[in-house]
C-alpha positions in Angstrom: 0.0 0.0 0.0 2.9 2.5 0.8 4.0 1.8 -3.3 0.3 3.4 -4.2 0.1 6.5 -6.3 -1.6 9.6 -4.7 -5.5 9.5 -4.7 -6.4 10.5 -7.9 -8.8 13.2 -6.8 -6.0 15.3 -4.0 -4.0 15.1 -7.9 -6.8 17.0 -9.7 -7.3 19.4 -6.6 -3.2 20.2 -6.7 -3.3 21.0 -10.6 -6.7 23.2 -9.7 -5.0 24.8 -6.9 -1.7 25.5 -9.5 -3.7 27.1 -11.8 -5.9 29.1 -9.8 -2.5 30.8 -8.2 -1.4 31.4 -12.2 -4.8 32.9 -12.3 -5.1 34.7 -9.7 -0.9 35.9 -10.6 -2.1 36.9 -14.2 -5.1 39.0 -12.5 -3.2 41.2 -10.5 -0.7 41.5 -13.5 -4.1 42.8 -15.2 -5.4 44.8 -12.7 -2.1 46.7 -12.4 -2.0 47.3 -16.1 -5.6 48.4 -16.5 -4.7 50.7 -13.2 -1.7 52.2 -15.6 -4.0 52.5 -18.3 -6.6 54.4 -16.7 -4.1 56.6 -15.2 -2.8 57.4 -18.5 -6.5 58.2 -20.0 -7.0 60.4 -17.4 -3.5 62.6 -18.0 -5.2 62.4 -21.7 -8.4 64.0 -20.6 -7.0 66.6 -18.8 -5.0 67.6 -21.3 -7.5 67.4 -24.4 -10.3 69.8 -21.4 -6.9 72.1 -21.5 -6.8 72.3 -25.2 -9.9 72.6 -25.7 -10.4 76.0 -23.1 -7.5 77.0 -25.0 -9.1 76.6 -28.1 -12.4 78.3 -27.3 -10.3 81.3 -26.0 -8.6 81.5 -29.2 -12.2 81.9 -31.0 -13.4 84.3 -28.5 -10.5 86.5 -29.6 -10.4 85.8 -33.4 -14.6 86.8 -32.9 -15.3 83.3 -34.7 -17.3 82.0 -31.1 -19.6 84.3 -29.2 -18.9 85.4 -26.0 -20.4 83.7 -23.4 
């Protein structure tokens, strides 16, 4: 009896438990990424809200927008 493989089933349960850490590794690799990304949209916002008060001020002068 000592010469018997593992129970078959604790074998499935370690591979499930393997992947679920590579899982759960490749979702915090995600959720830092998509944290990243949202910070870079963000710096993209700002800068397009800047450009476009700058723009508007540039009509204003030019008289091609009416004064609000």
């Amino acid at each position: 009896m000592a010469d018997d493989p593992d129970n078959i089933v604790l074998q499935f349960l370690r591979r499930i438990d393997a992947r679920l850490s590579n899982l759960e590794e490749d979702m915090k690799e995600l959720k830092r990424r998509m944290s990243h990304l949202d910070e870079g949209f963000s710096i993209v916002q700002r800068r397009m809200d800047r450009l476009e008060d700058r723009l508007e001020r540039i009509e204003k002068r030019l008289d091609l927008a009416e004064a609000a």
